[in-house]
N, C-alpha and C positions, 0 to 999 in steps of 0.2 A: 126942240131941236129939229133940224130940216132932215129927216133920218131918210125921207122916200126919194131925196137925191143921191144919196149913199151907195157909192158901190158897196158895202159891207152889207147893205139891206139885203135880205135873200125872202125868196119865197118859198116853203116849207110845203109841199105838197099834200105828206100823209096829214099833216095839223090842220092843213088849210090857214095858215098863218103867215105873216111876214115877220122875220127874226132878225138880229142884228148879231153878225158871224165875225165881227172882229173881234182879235183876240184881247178881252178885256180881264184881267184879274180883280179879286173880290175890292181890292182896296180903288183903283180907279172906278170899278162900279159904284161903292160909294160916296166917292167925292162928287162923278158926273152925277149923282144923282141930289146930293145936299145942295149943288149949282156951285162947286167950286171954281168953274172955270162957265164962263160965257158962253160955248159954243161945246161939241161933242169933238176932244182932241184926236180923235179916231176917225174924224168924217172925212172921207175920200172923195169928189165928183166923182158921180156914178155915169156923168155923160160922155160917150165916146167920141161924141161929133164935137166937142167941148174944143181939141185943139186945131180939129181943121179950120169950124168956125173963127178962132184967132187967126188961123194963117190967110185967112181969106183978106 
């Protein structure tokens, strides 16, 4: 999964870790993880300049 374009992606400071803060519950974490679904149905563009770039 393309998880480091993710706005959901965060960086954790005290862990020194990058964590994924969307709100998933136990049963979607299972299925994204068996690969029920192709892609991460949570994945958001994490790029801001994402819609100026279109408008250009």
């Amino acid at each position: 999964m393309n998880c480091e374009n993710c706005a959901y992606y965060m960086y954790d400071e005290e862990y020194e870790d990058y964590y994924c803060s969307a709100d998933i519950d136990e049963d979607d974490y299972s299925r994204i993880m068996q690969g029920h679904y192709k892609g991460c149905p949570f994945w958001r563009n994490g790029d801001e300049y994402a819609v100026v770039r279109h408008q250009l």
